[in-house]
C-alpha positions as CSV (number, residue, x, y, z in Angstrom):
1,X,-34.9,-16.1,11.7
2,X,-32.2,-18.4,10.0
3,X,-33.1,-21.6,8.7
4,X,-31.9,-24.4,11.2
5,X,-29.3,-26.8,10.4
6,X,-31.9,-29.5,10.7
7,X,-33.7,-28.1,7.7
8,X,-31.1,-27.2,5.7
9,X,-31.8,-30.7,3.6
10,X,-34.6,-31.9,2.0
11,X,-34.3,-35.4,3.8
12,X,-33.6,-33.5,6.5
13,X,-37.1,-31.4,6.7
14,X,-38.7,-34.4,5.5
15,X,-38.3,-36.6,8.6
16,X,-38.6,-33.7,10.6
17,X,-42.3,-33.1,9.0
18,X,-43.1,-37.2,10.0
19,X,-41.9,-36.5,13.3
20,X,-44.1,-33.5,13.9
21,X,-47.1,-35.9,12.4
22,X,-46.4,-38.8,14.7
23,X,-46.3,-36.0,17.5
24,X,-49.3,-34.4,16.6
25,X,-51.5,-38.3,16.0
26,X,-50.1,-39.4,19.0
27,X,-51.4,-36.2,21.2
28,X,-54.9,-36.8,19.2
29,X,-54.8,-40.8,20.5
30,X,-54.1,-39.5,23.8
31,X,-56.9,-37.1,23.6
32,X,-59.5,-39.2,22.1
33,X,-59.2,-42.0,24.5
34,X,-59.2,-40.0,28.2
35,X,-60.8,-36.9,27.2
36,X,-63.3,-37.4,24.3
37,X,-64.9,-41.0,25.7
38,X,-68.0,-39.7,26.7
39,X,-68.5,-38.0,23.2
40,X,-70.5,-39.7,20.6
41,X,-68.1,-41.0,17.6
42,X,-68.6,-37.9,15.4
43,X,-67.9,-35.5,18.0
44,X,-64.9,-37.6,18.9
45,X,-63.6,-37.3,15.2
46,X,-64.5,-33.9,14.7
47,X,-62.5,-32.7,18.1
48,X,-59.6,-34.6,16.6
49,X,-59.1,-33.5,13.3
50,X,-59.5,-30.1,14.8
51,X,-56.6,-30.7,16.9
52,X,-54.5,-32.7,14.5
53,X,-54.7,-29.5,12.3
54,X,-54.4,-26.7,14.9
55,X,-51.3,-28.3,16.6
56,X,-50.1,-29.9,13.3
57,X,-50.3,-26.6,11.6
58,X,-48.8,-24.7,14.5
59,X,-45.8,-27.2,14.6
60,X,-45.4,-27.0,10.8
61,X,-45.8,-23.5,10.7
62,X,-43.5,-22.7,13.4
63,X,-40.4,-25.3,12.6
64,X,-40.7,-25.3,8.8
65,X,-42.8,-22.7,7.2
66,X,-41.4,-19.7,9.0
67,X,-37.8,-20.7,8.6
68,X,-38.3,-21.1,5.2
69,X,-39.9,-17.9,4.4
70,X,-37.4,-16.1,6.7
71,X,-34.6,-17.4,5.0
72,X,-36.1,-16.5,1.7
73,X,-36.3,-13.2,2.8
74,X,-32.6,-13.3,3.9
75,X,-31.8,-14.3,0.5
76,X,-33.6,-11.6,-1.2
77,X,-32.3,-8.8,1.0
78,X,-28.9,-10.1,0.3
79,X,-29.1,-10.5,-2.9
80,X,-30.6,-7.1,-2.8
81,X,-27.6,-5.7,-0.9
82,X,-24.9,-7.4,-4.1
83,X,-27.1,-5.8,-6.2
84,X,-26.7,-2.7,-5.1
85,X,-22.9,-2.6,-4.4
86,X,-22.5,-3.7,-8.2
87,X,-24.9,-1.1,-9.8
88,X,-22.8,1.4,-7.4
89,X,-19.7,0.0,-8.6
90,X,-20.7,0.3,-12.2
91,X,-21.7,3.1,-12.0
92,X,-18.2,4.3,-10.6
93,X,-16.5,2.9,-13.3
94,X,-18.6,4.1,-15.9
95,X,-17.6,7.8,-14.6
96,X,-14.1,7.2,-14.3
97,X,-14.0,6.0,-17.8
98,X,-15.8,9.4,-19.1
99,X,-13.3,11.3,-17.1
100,X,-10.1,9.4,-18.6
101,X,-11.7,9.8,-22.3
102,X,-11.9,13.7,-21.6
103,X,-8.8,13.7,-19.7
104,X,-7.1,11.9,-22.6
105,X,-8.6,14.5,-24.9
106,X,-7.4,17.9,-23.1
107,X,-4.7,19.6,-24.6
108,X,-3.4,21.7,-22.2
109,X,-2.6,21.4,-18.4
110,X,-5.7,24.2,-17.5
111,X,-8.1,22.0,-19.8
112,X,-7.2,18.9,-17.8
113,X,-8.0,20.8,-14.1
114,X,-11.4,22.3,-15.7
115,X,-12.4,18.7,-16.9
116,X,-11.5,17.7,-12.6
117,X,-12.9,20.6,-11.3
118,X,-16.2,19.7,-13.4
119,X,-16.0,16.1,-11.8
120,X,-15.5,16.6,-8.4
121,X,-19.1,17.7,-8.3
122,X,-20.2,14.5,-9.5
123,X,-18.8,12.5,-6.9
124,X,-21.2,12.7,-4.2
125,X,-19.2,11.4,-1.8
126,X,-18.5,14.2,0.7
127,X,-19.1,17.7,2.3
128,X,-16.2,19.5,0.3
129,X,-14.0,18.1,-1.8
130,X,-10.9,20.4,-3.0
131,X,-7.9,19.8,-5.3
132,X,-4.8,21.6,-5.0
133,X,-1.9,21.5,-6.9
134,X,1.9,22.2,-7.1
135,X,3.2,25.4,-9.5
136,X,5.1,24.3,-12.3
137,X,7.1,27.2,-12.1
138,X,7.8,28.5,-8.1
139,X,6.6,24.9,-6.3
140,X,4.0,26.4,-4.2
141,X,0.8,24.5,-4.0
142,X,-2.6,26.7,-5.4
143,X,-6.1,26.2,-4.8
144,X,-7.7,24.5,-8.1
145,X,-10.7,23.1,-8.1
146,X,-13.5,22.6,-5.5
147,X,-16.7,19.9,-5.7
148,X,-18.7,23.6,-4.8
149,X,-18.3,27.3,-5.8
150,X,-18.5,28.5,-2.3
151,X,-15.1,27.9,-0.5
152,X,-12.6,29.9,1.6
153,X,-9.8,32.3,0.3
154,X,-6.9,30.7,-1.0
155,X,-3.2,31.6,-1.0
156,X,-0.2,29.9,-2.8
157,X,1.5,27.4,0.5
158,X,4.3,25.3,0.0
159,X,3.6,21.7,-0.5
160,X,5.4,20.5,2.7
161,X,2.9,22.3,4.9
162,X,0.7,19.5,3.9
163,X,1.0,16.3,5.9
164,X,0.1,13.9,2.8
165,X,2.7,15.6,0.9
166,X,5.2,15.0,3.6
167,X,4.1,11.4,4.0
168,X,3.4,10.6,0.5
169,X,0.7,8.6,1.6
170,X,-3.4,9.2,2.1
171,X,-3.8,10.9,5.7
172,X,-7.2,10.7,7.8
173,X,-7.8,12.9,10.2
174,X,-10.3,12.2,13.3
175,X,-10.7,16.6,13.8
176,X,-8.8,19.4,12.7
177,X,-8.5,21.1,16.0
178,X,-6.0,18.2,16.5
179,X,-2.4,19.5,16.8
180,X,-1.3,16.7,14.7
181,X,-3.5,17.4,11.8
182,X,-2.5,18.8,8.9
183,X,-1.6,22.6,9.0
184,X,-2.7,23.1,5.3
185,X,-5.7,21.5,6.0
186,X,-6.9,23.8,8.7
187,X,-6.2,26.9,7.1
188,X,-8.9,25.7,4.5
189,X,-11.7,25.3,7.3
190,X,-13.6,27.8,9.1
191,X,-14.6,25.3,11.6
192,X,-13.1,21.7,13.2
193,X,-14.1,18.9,10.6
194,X,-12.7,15.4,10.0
195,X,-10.8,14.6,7.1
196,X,-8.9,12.5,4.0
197,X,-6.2,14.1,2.9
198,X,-4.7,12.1,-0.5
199,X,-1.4,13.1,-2.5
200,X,-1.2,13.3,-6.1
201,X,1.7,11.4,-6.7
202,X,3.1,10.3,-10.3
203,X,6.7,8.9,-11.3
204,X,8.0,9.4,-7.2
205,X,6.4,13.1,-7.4
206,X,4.2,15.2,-5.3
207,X,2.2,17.0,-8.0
208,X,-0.5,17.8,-5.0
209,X,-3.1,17.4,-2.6
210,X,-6.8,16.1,-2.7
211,X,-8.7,17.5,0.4
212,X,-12.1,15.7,1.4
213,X,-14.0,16.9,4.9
214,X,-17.1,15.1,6.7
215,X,-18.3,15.8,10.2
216,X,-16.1,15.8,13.1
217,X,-15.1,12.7,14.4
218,X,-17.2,10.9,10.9
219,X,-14.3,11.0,8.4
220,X,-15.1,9.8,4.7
221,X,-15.6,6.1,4.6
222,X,-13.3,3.4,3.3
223,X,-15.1,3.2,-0.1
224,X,-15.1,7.0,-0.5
225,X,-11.1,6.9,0.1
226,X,-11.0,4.2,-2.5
227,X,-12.6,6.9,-4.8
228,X,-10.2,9.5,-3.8
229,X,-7.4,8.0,-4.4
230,X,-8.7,6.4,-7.7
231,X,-9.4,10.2,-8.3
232,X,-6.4,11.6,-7.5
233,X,-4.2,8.8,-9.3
234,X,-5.6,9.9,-12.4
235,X,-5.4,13.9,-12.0
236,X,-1.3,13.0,-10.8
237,X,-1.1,10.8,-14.0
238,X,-2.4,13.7,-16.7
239,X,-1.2,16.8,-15.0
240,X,2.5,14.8,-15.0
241,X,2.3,14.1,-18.6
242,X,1.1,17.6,-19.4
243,X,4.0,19.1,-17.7
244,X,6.3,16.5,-19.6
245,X,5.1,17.2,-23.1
246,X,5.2,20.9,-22.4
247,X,8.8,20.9,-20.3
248,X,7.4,23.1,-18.0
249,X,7.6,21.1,-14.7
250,X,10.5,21.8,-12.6
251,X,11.8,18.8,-10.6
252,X,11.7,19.5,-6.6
253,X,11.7,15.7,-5.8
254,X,15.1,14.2,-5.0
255,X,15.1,11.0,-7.0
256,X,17.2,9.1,-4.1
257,X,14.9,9.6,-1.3
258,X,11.4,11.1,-2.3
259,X,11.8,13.7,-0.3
260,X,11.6,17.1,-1.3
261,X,14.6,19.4,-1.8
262,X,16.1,21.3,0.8
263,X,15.0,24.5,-1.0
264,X,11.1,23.5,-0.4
265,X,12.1,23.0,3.5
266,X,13.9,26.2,3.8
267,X,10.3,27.9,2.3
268,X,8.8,25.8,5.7
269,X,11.0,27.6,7.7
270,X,10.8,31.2,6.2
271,X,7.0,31.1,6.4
272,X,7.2,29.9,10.3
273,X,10.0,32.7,10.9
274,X,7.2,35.4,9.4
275,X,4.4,34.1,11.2
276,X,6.2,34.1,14.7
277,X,5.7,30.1,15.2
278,X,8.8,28.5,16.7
279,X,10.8,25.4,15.1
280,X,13.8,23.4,15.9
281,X,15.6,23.6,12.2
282,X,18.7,21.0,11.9
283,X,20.9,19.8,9.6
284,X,21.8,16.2,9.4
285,X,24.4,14.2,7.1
286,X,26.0,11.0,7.4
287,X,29.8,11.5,8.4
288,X,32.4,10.4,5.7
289,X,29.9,10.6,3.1
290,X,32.4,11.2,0.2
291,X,34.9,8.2,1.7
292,X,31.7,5.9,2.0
293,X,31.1,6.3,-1.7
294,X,35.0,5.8,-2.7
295,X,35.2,2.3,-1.3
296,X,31.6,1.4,-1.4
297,X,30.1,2.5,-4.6
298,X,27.2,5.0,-5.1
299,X,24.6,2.1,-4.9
300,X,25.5,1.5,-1.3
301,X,25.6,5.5,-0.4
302,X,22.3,5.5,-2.1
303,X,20.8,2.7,-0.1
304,X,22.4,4.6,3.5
305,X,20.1,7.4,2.4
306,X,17.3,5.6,1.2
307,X,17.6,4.3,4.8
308,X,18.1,7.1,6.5
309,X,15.7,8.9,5.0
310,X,12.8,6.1,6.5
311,X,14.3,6.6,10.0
312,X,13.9,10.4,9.7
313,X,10.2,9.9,8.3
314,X,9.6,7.4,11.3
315,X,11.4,8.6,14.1
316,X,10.7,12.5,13.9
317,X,7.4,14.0,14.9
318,X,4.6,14.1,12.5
319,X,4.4,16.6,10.2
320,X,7.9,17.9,10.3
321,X,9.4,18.8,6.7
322,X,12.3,16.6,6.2
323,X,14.4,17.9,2.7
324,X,17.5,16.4,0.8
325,X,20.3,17.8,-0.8
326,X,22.9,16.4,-3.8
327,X,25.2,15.7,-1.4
328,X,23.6,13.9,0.8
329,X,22.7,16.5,3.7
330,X,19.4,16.7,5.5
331,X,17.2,19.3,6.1
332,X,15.2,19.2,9.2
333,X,12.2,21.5,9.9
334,X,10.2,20.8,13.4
335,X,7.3,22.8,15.0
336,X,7.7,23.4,18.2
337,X,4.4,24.3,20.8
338,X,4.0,27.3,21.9
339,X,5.4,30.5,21.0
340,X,7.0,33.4,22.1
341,X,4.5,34.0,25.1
342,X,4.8,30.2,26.0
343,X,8.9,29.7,26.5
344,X,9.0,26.8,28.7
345,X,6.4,24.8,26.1
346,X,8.6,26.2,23.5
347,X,11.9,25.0,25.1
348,X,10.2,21.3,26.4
349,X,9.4,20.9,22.6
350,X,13.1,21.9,21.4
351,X,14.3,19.5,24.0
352,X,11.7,16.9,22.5
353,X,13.1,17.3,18.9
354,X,16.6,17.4,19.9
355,X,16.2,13.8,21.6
356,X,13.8,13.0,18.4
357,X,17.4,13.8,16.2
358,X,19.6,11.4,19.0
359,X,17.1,8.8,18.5
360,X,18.0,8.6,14.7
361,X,21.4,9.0,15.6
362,X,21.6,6.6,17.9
363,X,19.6,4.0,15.4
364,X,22.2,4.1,12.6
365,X,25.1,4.4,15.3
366,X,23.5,0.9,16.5
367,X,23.3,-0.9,13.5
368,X,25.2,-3.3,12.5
369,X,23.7,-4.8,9.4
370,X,25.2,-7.5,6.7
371,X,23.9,-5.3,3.8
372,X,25.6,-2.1,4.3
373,X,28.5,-1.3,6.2
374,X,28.3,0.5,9.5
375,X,28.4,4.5,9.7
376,X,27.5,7.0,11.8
377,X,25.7,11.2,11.7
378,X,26.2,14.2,12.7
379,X,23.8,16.9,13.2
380,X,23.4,20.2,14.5
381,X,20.0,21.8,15.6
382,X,18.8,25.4,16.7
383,X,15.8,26.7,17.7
384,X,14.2,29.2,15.3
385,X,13.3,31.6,18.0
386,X,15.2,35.2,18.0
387,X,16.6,34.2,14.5
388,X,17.4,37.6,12.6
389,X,16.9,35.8,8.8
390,X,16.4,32.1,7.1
391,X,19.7,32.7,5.9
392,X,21.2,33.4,9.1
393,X,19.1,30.9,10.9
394,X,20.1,27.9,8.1
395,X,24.1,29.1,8.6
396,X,23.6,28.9,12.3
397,X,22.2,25.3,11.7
398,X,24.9,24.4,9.0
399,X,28.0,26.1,11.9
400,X,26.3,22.8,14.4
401,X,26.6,20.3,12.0
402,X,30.0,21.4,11.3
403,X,31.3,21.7,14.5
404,X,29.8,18.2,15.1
405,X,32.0,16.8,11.8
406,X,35.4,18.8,13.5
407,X,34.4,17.1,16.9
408,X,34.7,13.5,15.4
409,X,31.5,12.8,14.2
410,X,28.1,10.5,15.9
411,X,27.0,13.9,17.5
412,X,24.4,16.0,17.7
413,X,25.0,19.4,18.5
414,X,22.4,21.8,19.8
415,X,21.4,25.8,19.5
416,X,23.9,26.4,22.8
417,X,26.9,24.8,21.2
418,X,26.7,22.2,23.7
419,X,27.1,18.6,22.3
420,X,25.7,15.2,23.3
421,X,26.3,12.1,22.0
């Protein structure tokens, strides 16, 4: 029970108690003169003392003593409760700073994963914790480490098949059998399971992937994604400057956008071409690129794709791979439902991520902003479907967004060759 307001003074509890005692001697008057008359006077006296203290005592008990003691206890348990969170807290801290003095001490980049593999045990903060990180030398992203020596199979993926890597940004999932979730994620389950998925991240980079599962439907909680990502900002930070003192890291991050290259996107697509599973591949640029920079400067060009960029991220379907070139062009890589033994989903999605494209079309067609001046895209799309090669499906892709320049630009041009804008 909480203390009432009425007690939450001294002067306060004070009058209260003189009330209850001019309560409890006027009941004993009351009592003494029409129902203890016929007594003799020690009787009378003795009845009411035994009245003023039972009633007395209840009254005091029940209005002061018990609040009091209750609140007392509320005190302790919260103060218990602080207590708790700090020695928890300390004791977070006090790891972290072991792992950065080892960390700081490894002199190679395998040293530093062994000295993060060794820690992930000592979280104690989920099911299955894994870390996965990007090749130095081909950009695909390997199995590491795992909090436990018992895990699945692992074989090299490419970055952008992860949804954190995609997004940059910490992803929770709910359940795996989700068709949103994260396809690198569910190859690295046996069953559905709810998720954090955090990226390693250092200097705009994607270095990799931290993987943590829970139940399904219970992901991790809020202060075990605060450890994660505390986590995984340090393995980004001395992996990075491993691969900088040793030159070995090969930039695959464009510095404009932070999005990867078009080369990672195009490994997307030849890995959905060999397993069968259908995607709407597209390439999108902003017409007049090369006169935009002539009479704007490279700043402003920069910000258009900077900004364009965002619109793709927002405006396109979750999880598709979204890739950059030097000049400007975008990659587009979107999975599709279905496959080749569900055609109508197959062509419903295609039709979904061809009016996903308009929709960014039609948001920079629309804008007419102080900061930049206005421009328009062009894009052409095909579905991946039937496609003999990657080559010859990325040519096909490339032929769209050409005919879409030719045709005057602000189009989008689709797999049939007919154009809508």
């Amino acid at each position: 029970m909480a203390l009432p307001p009425t007690l939450r003074s001294p002067g306060r509890a004070t009058m209260a108690v003189l009330v209850l005692l001019v309560i409890t001697a006027a009941i004993s008057t009351l009592a003494n003169k029409f129902l203890l008359g016929d007594l003799s006077q020690g009787w009378a006296l003795a009845v009411t003392g035994l009245l003023v203290v039972t009633i007395g005592g209840s009254l005091l008990t029940r209005f002061v003593a018990w609040p009091l003691a209750s609140r007392q206890a509320e005190l302790f348990d919260t103060t218990q409760t602080s207590q708790n969170a700090l020695s928890h807290d300390e004791h977070f801290r006090q790891q972290f700073a072991q792992l950065d003095r080892e960390l700081a001490a490894a002199p190679s980049e395998p040293a530093a994963i062994k000295v993060l593999g060794d820690y992930l045990s000592e979280l104690g903060i989920s099911d299955l914790i894994e870390l996965h990180v990007i090749n130095a030398f081909d950009d695909t992203l390997d199995f590491v480490a795992a909090n436990r020596s018992m895990v699945l199979p692992s074989s090299p993926a490419s970055p952008w098949d992860c949804k954190a890597a995609v997004a940059s940004a910490t992803v929770t999932t709910e359940t795996t059998s989700s068709p949103d979730a994260c396809a690198h994620l569910r190859t690295r389950v046996s069953a559905p399971v709810s998720a954090v998925s955090v990226p390693l991240t250092a200097q705009g980079g994607i270095l990799g992937v931290l993987h943590a599962t829970g139940p399904e439907g219970d992901p991790p909680t809020p202060t075990a994604v605060i450890i994660l990502e505390s986590f995984a900002a340090r393995a980004a930070l001395n992996i990075a400057l491993q691969r900088s003192s040793t030159e070995a890291w090969r930039p695959h991050i464009d510095t404009t956008t932070s999005l990867p290259t078009d080369d990672d996107v195009a490994i997307v697509v030849a890995r959905a071409l060999a397993d069968n599973r259908p995607q709407a591949v597209g390439w999108l640029s902003i017409d007049n690129l090369t006169r935009l920079d002539a009479e704007h400067g490279s700043e402003v060009t920069r910000g258009y794709q900077r900004w364009l960029a965002s619109l793709l991220l927002s405006l396109l379907p979750p999880g598709s791979s979204i890739g950059t070139r030097p000049d400007g062009d975008f990659l587009l890589a979107i999975d599709l439902p279905g496959g080749n033994t569900a055609e109508n989903s197959s062509a419903a999605g295609f039709a979904d991520a061809v009016e996903r494209i308009e929709l960014v079309r039609a948001a920079v067609a629309q804008r007419r902003g102080r900061d930049l001046p206005d421009v328009t895209v062009s894009a052409g799309v095909i579905g991946s479907t039937g496609a003999p090669s990657t080559i010859a499906l990325l040519a096909r892709a490339r032929a769209g967004l050409d005919h879409a320049r030719k045709s005057g630009g602000n189009i989008v041009v689709q797999q049939s060759g007919q154009a809508s804008s």
